[in-house]
N, C-alpha and C positions, 0 to 999 in steps of 0.2 A: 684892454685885455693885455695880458704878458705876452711877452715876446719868446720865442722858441728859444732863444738867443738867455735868456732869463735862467739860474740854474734853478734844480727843484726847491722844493718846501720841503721840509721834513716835521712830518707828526710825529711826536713821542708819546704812545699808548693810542690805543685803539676803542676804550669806551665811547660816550654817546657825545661828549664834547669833542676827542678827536676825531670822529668821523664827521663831528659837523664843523669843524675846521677843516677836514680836508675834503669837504663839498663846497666850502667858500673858495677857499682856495683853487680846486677845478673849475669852480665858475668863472671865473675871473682868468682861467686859462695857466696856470701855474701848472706844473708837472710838480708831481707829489709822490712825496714814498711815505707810508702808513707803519711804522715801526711799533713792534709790541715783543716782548720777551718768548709770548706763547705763539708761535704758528698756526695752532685752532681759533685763536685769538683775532687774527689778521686773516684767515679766511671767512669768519663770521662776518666780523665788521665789512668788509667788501662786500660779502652778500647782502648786508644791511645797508647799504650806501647803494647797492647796484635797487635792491625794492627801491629805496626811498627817492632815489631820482628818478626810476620809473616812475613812480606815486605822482610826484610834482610836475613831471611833463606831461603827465594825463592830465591834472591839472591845470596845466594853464600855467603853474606857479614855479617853474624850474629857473634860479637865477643865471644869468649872464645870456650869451650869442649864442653858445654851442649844445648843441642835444646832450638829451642825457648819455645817449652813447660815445659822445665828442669826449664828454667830461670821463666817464669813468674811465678811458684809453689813459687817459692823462695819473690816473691813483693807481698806484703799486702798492705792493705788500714787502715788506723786509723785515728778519729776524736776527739781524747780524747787524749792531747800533755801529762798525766802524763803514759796513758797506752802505749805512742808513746817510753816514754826514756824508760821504763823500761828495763833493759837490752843492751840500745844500747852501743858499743865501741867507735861508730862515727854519729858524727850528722853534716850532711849538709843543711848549709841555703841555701833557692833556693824562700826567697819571694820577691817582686816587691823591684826596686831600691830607696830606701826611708830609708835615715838614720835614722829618728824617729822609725819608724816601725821598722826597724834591731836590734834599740840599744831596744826595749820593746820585741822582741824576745830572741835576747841574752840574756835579763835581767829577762825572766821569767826560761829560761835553767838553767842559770848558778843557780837560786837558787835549779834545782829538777835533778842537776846531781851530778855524783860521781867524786873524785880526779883524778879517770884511764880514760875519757868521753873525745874525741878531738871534740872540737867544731871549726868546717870551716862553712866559709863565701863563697858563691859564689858570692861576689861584684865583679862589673868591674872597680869601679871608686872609691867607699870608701874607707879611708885610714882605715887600722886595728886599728890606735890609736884613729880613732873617733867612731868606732863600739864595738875595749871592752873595753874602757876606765871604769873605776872602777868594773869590773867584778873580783869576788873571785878565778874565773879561769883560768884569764887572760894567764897563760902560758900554759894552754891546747888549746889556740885559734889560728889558721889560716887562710888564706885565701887562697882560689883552685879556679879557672876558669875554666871551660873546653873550651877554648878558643881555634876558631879556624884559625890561621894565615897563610897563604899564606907561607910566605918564611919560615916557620919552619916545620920541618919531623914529619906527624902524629905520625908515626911509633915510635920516641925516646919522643913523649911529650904523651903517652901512656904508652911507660916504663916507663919513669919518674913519673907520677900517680903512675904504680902498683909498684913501686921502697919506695914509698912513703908509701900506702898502707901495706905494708908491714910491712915495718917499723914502722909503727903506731901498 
């Protein structure tokens, strides 16, 4: 689990991908702030993240040590992308699939982040050479999926994340 001591994660968008980044992420004990342009936006998704971890700890199925109430403490809501970095370690992109849009994301980031800041992309199809192309950060940048395939083990593409996570 992360350390208090850890600064937050930061989601960029609020659809069905960044809310289930920022449930991995609370699992796993990170402090998170959920950024979206729209404010009805960001109180949806909290509502839908607040059911859906309800949902899995009835379940049986709610990942990491901390209840579902542990976890949501930990997910904020921000509408203001300079009060969103402040302090993040890692920022995950999670807006609509649209290379224009990505690369005027990246490119508003890369100029209000720090040297130590991993910037990932949740693309499924964009190459990373077309997303940070001329970014001052460009070697802080990846790409993470949380992609779910059939013939491969939830179970080691999980470690693999918090293997990663770590390491970061």
């Amino acid at each position: 689990m992360a350390t208090s001591a850890a600064g937050p994660v930061l989601i960029v968008g609020s659809g069905l991908i960044g809310r289930s980044w920022a449930m991995l992420f609370a699992s796993g004990g990170f402090r998170v702030k959920l950024f979206d342009i729209e404010q009805q936006q960001i109180t949806n998704a909290l509502e839908n993240i607040r059911k859906d971890m309800k949902l899995l700890e009835q379940s049986s199925s709610l990942k990491g040590s901390l209840s579902a109430e542990q976890q949501l403490f930990l997910i904020t809501g921000c509408s203001n992308i300079q009060e969103a970095v402040e302090g993040a370690i890692h920022i995950q992109e999670c807006v609509p699939e649209d290379l224009e849009l990505k690369k005027k994301v990246f490119a508003q980031l890369d100029g209000i982040i720090g040297d130590d800041v991993v910037l990932s992309s949740s693309t499924s199809c964009l190459l990373p050479s077309q997303l940070f192309a001329g970014l001052v950060h460009v070697k802080q940048c990846i790409v993470a999926h949380p992609v779910s395939m059939s013939n491969l083990d939830v179970d080691h593409i999980s470690f693999w994340f918090w293997g990663v996570l770590h390491f970061v």
